[in-house]
PyMOL commands that place a pseudoatom at each C-alpha (Angstrom):
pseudoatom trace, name=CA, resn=UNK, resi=1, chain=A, elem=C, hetatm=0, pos=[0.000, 0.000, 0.000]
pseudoatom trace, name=CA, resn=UNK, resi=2, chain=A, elem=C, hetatm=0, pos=[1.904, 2.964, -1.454]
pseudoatom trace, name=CA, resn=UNK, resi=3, chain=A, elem=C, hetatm=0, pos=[5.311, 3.483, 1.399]
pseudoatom trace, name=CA, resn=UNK, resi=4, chain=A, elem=C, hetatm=0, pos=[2.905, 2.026, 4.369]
pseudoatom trace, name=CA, resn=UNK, resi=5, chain=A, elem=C, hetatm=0, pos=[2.716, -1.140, 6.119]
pseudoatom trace, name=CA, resn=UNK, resi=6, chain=A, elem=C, hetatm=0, pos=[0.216, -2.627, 8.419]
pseudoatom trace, name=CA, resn=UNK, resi=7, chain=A, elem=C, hetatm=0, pos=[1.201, -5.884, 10.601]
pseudoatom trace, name=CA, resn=UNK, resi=8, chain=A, elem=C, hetatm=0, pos=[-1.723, -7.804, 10.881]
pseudoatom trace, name=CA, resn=UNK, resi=9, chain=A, elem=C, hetatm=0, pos=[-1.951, -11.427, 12.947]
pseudoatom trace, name=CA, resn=UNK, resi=10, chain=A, elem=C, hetatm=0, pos=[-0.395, -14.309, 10.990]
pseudoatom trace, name=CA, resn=UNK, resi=11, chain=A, elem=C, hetatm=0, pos=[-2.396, -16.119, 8.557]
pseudoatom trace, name=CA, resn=UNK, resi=12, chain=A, elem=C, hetatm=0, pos=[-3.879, -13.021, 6.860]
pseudoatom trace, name=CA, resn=UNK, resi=13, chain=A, elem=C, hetatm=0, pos=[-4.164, -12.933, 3.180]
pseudoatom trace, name=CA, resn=UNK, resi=14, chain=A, elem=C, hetatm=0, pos=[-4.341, -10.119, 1.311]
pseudoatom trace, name=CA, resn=UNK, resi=15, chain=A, elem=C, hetatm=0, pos=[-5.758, -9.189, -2.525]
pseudoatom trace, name=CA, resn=UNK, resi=16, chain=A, elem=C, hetatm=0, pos=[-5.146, -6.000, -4.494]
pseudoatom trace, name=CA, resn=UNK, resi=17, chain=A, elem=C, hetatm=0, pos=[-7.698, -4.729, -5.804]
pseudoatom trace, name=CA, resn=UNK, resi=18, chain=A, elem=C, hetatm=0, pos=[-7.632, -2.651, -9.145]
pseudoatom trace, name=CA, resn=UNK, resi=19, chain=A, elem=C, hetatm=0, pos=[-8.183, 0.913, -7.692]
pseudoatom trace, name=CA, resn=UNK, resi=20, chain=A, elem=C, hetatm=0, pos=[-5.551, 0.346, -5.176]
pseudoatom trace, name=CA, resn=UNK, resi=21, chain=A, elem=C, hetatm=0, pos=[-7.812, -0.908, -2.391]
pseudoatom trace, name=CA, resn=UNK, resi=22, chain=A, elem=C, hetatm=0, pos=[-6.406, -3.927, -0.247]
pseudoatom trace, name=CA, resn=UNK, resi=23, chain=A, elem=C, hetatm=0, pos=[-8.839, -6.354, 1.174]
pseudoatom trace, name=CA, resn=UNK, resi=24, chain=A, elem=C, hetatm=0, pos=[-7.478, -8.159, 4.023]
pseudoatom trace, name=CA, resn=UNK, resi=25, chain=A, elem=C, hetatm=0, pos=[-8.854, -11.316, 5.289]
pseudoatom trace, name=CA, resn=UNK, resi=26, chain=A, elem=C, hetatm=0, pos=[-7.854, -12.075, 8.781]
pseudoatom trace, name=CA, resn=UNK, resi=27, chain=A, elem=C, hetatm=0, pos=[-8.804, -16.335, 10.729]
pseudoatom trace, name=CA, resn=UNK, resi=28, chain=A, elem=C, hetatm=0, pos=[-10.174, -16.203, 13.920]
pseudoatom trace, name=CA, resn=UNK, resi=29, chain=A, elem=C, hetatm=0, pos=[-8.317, -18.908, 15.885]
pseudoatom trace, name=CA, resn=UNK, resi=30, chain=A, elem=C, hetatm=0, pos=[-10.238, -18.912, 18.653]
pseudoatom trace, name=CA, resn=UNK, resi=31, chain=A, elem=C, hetatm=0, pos=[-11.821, -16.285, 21.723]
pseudoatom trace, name=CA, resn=UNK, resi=32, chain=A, elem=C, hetatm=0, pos=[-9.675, -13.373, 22.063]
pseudoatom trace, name=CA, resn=UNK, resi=33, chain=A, elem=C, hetatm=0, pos=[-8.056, -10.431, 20.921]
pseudoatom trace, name=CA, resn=UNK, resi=34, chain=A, elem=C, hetatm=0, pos=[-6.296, -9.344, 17.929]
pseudoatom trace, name=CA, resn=UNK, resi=35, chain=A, elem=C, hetatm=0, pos=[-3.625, -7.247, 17.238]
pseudoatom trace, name=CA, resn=UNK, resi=36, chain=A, elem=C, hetatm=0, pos=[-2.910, -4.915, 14.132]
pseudoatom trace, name=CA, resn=UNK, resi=37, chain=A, elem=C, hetatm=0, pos=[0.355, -2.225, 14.032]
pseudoatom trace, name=CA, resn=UNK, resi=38, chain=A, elem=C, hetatm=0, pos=[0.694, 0.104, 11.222]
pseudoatom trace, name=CA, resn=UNK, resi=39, chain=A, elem=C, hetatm=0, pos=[4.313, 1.869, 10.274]
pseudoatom trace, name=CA, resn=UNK, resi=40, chain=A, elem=C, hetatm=0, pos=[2.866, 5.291, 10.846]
pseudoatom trace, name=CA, resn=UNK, resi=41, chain=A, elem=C, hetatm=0, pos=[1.039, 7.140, 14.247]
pseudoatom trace, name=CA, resn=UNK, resi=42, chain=A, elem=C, hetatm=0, pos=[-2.649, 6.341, 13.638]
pseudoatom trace, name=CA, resn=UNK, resi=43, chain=A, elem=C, hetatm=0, pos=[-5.772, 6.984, 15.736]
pseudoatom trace, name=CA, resn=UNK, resi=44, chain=A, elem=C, hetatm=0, pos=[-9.537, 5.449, 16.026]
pseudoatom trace, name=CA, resn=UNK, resi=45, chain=A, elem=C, hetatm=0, pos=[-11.802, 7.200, 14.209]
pseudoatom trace, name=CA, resn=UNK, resi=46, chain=A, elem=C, hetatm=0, pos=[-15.288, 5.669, 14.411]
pseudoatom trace, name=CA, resn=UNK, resi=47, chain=A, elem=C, hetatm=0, pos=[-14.159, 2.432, 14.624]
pseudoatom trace, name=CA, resn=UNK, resi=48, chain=A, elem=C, hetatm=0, pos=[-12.013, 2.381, 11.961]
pseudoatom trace, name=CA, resn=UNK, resi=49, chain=A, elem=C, hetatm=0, pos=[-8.035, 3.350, 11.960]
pseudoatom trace, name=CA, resn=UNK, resi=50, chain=A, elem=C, hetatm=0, pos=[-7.048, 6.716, 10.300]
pseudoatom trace, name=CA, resn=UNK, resi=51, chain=A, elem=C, hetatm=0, pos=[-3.100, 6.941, 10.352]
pseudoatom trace, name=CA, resn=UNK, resi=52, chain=A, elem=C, hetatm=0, pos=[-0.799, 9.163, 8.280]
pseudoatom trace, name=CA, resn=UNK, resi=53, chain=A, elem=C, hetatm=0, pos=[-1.846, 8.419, 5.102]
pseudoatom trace, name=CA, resn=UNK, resi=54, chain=A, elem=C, hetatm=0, pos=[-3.244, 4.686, 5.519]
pseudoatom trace, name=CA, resn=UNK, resi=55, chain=A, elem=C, hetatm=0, pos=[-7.077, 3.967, 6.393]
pseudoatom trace, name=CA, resn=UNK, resi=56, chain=A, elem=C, hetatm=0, pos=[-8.408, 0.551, 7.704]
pseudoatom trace, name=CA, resn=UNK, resi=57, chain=A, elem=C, hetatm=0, pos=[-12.329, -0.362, 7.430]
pseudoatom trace, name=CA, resn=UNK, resi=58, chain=A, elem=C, hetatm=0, pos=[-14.154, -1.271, 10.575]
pseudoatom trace, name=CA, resn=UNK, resi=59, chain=A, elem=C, hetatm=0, pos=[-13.193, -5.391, 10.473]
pseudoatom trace, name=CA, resn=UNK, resi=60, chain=A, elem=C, hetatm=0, pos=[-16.559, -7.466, 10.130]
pseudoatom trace, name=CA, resn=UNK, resi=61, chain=A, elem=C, hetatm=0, pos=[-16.494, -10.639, 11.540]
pseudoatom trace, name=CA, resn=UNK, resi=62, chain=A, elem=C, hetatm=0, pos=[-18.013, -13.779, 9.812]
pseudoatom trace, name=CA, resn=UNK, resi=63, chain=A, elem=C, hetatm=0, pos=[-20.232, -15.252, 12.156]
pseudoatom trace, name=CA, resn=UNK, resi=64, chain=A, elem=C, hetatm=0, pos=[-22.710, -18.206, 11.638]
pseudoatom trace, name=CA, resn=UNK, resi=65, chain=A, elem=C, hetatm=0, pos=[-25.630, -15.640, 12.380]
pseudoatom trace, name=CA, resn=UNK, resi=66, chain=A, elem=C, hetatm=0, pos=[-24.197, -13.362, 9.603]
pseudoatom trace, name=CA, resn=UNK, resi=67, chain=A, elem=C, hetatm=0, pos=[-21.919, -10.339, 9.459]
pseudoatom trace, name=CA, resn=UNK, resi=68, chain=A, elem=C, hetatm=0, pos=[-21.002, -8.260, 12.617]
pseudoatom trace, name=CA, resn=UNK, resi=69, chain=A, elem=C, hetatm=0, pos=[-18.880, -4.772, 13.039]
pseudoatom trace, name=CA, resn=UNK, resi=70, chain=A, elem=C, hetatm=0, pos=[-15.420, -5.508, 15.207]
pseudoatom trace, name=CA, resn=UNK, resi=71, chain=A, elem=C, hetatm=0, pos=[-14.291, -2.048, 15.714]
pseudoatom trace, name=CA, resn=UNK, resi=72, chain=A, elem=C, hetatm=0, pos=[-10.854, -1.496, 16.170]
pseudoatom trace, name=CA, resn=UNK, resi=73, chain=A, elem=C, hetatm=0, pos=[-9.667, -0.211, 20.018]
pseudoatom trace, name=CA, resn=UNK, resi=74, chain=A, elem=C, hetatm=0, pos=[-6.514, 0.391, 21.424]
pseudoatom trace, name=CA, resn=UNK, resi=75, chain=A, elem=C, hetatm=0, pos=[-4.497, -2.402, 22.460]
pseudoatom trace, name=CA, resn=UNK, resi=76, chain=A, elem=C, hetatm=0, pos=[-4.630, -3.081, 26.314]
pseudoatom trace, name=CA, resn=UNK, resi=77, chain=A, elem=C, hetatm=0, pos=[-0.878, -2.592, 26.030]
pseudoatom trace, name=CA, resn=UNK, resi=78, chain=A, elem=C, hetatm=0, pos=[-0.808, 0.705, 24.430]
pseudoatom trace, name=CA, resn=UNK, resi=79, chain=A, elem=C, hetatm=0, pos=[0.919, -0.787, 21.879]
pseudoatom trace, name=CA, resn=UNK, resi=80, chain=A, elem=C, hetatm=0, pos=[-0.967, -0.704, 18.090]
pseudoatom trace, name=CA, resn=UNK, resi=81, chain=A, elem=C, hetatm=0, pos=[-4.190, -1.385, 18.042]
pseudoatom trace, name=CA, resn=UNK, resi=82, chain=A, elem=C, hetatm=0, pos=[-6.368, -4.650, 19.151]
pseudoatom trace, name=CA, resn=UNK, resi=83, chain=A, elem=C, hetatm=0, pos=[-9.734, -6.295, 18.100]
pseudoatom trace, name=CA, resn=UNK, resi=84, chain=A, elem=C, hetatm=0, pos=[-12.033, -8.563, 19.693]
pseudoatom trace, name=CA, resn=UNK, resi=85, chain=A, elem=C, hetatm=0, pos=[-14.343, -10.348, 17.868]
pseudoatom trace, name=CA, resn=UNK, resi=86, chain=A, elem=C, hetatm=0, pos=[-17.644, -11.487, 18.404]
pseudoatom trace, name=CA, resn=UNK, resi=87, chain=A, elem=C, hetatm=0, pos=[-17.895, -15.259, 20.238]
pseudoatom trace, name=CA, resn=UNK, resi=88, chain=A, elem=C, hetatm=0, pos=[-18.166, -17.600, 17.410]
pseudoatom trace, name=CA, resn=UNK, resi=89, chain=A, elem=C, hetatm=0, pos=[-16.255, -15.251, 14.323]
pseudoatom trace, name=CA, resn=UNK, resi=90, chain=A, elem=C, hetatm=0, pos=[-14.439, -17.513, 12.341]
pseudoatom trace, name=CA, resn=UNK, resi=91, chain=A, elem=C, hetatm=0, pos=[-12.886, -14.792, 10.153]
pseudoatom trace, name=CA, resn=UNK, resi=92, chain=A, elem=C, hetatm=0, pos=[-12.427, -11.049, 9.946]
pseudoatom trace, name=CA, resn=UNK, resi=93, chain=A, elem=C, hetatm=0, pos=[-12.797, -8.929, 6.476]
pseudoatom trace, name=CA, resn=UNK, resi=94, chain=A, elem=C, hetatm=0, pos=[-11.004, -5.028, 6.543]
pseudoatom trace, name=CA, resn=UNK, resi=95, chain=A, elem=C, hetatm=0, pos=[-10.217, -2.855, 3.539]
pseudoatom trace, name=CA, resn=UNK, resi=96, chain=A, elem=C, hetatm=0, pos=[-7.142, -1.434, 3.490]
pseudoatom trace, name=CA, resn=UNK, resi=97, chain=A, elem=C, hetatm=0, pos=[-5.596, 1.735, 1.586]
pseudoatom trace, name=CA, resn=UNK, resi=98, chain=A, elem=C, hetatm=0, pos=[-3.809, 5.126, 0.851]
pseudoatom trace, name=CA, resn=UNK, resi=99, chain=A, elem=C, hetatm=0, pos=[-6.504, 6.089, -1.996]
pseudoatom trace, name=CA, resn=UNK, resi=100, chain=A, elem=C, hetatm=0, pos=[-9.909, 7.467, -1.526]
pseudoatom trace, name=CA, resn=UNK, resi=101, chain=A, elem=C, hetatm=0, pos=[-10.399, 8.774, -5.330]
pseudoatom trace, name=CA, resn=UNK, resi=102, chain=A, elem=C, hetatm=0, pos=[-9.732, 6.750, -8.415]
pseudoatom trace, name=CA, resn=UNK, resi=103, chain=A, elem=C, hetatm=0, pos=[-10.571, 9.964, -10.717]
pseudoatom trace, name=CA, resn=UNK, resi=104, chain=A, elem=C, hetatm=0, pos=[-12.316, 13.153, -10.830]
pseudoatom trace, name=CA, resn=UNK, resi=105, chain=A, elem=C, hetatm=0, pos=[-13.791, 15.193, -13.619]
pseudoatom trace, name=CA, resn=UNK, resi=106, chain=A, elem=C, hetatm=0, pos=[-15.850, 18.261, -14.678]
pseudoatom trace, name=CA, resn=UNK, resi=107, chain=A, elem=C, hetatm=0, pos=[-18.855, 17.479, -16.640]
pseudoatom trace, name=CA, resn=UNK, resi=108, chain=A, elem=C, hetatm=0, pos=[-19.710, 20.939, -16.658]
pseudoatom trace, name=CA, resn=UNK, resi=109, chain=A, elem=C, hetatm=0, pos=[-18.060, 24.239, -15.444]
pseudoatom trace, name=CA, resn=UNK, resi=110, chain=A, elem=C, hetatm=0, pos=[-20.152, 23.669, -11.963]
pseudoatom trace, name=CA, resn=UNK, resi=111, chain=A, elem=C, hetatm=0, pos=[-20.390, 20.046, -11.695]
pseudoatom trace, name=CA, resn=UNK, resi=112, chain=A, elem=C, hetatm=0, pos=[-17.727, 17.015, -11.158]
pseudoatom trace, name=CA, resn=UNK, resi=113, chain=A, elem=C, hetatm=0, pos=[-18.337, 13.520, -10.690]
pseudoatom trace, name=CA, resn=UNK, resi=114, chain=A, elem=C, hetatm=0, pos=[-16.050, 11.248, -8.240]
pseudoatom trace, name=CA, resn=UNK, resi=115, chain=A, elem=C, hetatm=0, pos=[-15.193, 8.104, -8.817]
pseudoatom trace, name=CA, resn=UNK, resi=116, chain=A, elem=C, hetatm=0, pos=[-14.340, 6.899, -5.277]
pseudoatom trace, name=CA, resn=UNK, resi=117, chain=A, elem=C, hetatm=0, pos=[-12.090, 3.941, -4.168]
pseudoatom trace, name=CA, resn=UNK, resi=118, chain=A, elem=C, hetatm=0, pos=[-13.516, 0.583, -3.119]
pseudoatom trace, name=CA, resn=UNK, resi=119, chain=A, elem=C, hetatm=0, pos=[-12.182, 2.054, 0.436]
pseudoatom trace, name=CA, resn=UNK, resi=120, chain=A, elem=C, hetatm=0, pos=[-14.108, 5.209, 0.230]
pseudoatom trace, name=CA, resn=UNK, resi=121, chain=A, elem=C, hetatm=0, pos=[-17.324, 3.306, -0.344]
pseudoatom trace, name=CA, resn=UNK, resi=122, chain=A, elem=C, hetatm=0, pos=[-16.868, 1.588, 2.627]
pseudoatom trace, name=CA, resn=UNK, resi=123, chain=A, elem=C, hetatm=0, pos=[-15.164, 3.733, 5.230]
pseudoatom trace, name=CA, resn=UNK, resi=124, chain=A, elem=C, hetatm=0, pos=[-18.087, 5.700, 6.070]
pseudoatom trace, name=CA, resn=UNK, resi=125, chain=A, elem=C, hetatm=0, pos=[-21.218, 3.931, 4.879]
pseudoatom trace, name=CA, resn=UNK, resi=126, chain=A, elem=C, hetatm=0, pos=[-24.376, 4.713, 7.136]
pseudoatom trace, name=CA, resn=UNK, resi=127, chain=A, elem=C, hetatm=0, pos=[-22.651, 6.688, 9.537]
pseudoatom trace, name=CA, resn=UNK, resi=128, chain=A, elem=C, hetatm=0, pos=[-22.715, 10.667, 9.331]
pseudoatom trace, name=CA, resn=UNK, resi=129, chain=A, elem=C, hetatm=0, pos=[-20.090, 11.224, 11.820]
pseudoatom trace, name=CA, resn=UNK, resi=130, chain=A, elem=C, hetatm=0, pos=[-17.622, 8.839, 10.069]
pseudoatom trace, name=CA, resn=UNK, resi=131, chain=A, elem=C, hetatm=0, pos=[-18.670, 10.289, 6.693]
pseudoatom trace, name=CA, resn=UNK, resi=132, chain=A, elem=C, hetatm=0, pos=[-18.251, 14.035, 7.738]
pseudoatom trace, name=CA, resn=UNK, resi=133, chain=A, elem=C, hetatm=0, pos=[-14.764, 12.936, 9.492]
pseudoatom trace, name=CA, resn=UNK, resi=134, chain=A, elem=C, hetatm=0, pos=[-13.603, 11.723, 5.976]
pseudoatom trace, name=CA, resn=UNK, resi=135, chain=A, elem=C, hetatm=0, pos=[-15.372, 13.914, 3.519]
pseudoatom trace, name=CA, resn=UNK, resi=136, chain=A, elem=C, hetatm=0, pos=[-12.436, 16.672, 3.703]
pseudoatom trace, name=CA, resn=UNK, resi=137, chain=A, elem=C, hetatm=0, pos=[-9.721, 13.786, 3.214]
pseudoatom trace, name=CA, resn=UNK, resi=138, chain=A, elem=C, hetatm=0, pos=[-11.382, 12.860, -0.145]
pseudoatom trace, name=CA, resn=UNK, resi=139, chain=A, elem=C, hetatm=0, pos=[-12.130, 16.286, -1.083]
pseudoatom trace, name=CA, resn=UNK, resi=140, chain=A, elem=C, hetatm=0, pos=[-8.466, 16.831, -0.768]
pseudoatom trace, name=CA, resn=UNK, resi=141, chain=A, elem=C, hetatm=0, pos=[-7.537, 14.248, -3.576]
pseudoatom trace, name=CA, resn=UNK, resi=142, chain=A, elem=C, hetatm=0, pos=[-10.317, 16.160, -6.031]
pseudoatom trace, name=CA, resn=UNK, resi=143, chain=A, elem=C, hetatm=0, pos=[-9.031, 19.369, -4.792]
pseudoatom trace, name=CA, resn=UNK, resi=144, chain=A, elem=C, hetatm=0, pos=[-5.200, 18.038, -5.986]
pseudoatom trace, name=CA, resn=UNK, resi=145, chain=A, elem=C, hetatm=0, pos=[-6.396, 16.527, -9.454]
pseudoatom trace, name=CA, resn=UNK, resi=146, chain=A, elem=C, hetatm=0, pos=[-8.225, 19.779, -9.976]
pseudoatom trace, name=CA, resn=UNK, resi=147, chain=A, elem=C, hetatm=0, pos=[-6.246, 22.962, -8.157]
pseudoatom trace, name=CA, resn=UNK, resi=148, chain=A, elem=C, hetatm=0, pos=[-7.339, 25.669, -10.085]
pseudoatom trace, name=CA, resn=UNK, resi=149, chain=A, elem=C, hetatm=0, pos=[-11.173, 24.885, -9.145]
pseudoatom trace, name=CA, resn=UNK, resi=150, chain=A, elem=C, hetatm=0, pos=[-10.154, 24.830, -5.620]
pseudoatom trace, name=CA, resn=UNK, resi=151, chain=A, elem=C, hetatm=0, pos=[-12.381, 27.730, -4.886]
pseudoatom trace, name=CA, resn=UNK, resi=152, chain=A, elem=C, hetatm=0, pos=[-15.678, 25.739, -6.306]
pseudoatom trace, name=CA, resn=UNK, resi=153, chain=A, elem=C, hetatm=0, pos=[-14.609, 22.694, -3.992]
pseudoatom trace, name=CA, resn=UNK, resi=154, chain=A, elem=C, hetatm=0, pos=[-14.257, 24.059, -0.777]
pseudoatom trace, name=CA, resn=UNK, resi=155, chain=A, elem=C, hetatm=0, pos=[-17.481, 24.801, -0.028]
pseudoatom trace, name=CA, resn=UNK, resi=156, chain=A, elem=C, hetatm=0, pos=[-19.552, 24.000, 2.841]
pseudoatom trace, name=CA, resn=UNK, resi=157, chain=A, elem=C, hetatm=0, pos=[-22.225, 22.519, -0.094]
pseudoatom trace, name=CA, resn=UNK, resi=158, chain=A, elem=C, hetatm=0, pos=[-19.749, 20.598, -1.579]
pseudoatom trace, name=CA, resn=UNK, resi=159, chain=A, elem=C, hetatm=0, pos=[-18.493, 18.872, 0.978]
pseudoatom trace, name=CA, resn=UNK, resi=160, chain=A, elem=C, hetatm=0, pos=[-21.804, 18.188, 2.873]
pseudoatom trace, name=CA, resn=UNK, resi=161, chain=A, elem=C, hetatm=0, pos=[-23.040, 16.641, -0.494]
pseudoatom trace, name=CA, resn=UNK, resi=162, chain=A, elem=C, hetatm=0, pos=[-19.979, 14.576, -0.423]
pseudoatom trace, name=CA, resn=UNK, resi=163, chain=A, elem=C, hetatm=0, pos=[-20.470, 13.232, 2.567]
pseudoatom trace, name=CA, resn=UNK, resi=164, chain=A, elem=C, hetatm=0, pos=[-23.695, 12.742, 2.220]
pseudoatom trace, name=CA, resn=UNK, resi=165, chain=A, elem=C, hetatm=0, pos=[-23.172, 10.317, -0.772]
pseudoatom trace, name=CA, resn=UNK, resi=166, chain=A, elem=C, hetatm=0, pos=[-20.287, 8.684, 1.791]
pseudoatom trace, name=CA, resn=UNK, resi=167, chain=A, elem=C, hetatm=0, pos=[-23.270, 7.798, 4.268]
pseudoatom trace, name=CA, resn=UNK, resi=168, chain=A, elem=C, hetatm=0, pos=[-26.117, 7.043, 1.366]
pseudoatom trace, name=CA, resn=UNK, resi=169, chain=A, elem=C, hetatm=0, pos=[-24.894, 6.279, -1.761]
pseudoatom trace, name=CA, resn=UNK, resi=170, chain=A, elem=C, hetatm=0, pos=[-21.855, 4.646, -1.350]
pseudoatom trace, name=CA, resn=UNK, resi=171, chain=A, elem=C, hetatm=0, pos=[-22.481, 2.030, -4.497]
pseudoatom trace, name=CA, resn=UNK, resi=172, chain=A, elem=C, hetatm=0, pos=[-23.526, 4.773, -6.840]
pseudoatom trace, name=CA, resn=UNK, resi=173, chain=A, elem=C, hetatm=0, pos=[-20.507, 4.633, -9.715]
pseudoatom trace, name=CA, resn=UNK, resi=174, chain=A, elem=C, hetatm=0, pos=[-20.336, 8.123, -9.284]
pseudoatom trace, name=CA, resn=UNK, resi=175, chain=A, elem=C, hetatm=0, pos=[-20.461, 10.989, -6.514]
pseudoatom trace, name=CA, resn=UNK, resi=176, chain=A, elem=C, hetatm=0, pos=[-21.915, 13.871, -8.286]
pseudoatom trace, name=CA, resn=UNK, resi=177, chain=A, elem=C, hetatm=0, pos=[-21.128, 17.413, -6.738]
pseudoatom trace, name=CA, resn=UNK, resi=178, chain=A, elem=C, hetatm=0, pos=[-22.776, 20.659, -7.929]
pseudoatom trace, name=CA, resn=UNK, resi=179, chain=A, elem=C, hetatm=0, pos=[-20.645, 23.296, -6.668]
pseudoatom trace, name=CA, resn=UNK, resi=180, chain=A, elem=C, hetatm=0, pos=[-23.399, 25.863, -7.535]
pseudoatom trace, name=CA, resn=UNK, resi=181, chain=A, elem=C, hetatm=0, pos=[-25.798, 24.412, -5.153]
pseudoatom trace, name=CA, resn=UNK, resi=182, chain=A, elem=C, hetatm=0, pos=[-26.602, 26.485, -1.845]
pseudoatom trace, name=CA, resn=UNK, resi=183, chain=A, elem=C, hetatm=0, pos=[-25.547, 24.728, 1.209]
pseudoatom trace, name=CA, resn=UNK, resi=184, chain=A, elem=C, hetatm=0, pos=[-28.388, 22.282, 3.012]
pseudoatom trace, name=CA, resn=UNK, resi=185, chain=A, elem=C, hetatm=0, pos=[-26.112, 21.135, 5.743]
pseudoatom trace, name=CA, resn=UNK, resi=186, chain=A, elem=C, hetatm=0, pos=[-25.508, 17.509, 5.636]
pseudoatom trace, name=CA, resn=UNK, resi=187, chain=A, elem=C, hetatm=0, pos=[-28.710, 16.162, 6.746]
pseudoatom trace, name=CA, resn=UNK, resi=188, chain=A, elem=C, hetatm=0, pos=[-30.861, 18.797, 5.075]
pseudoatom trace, name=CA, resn=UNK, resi=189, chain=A, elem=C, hetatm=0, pos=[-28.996, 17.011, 1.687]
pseudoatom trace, name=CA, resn=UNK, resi=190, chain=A, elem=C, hetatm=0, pos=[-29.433, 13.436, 3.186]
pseudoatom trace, name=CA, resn=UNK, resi=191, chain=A, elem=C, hetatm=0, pos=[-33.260, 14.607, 3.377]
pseudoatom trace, name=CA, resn=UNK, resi=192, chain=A, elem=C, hetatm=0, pos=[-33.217, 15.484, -0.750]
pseudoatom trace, name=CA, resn=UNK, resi=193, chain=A, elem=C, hetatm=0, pos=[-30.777, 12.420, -1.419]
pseudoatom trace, name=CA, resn=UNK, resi=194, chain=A, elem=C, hetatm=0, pos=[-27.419, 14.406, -1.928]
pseudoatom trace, name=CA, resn=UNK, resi=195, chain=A, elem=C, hetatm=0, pos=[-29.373, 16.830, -4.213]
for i in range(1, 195): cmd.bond("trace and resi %d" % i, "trace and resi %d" % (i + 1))
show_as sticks, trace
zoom trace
């Protein structure tokens, strides 16, 4: 994943994805905790892990009753970062990357579509303080693609509609942001579906 690394508990696998997303896939050996490091200072945010460049999905844990959130917490030792999952998990499934956008363009002279990451869909999906935690990290990578719009991008409107699409429309191929649209706030857009 670009110049980071994440130590997870032996046995992991891991699969690239096209867009640069990792999808780790973590056994369960039995009840207790496990342990994840990553090369670079890091913090929970929301239950996932948001380090210096590097962001970790919430694990799941495959359970016979279905899928289950295992947030991440700090280690009891201060050390990394630790979790437990649920009493009879078998597995664990995180996404793993340095890339939020895959690309960004202007269909008109007021509106671009993003193309998020695998990662992006899935950092923030039905959670608004998650999504409006993140929304300024992927506005970032649009605002670098596209510098001499900055002005159009950082706008309350534009990122409330962005993370509104981060909370409820996180499959949609594209995240469509009129910059010319006044500001709702981000649940008066949630309310008109990110319009």
């Amino acid at each position: 994943m670009g110049a980071h690394r994440v130590d997870a508990p032996e046995g992991t696998r891991a699969e690239t994805h096209e867009d640069g997303t990792v999808a780790l896939t973590v056994p369960v050996p039995g009840l207790g905790t496990l342990g994840f490091l990553l090369d670079a200072p890091a913090e929970v945010v929301s239950g996932r892990l948001a380090g210096d460049g590097i962001w970790l999905t919430r694990p799941v844990a495959d359970t016979a009753r279905g899928s289950r959130n295992a947030p991440f917490e700090k280690a009891p030792s201060g050390e990394g970062f630790a979790v437990t999952p649920p009493e009879g998990a078998t597995g664990l499934t995180l996404l793993a990357g340095t890339a939020l956008v895959v690309d960004s363009r202007w269909e008109s002279s007021t509106r671009v579509l993003v193309f998020p990451t695998r990662l992006a869909r899935s950092l923030a999906t039905a959670d608004p303080i998650a999504a409006a935690a993140l929304a300024p990290d992927v506005m970032a990578e649009v605002v670098a693609a596209h510098p001499d719009r900055a002005d159009l991008l950082s706008t309350p409107s534009a990122m409330n509609q962005l993370a509104c699409h981060l909370v409820g429309a996180p499959d949609k191929e594209s995240w469509n942001l009129e910059t010319d649209r006044p500001d709702k706030g981000l649940v008066g857009f949630m309310v008109d579906r990110c319009n």
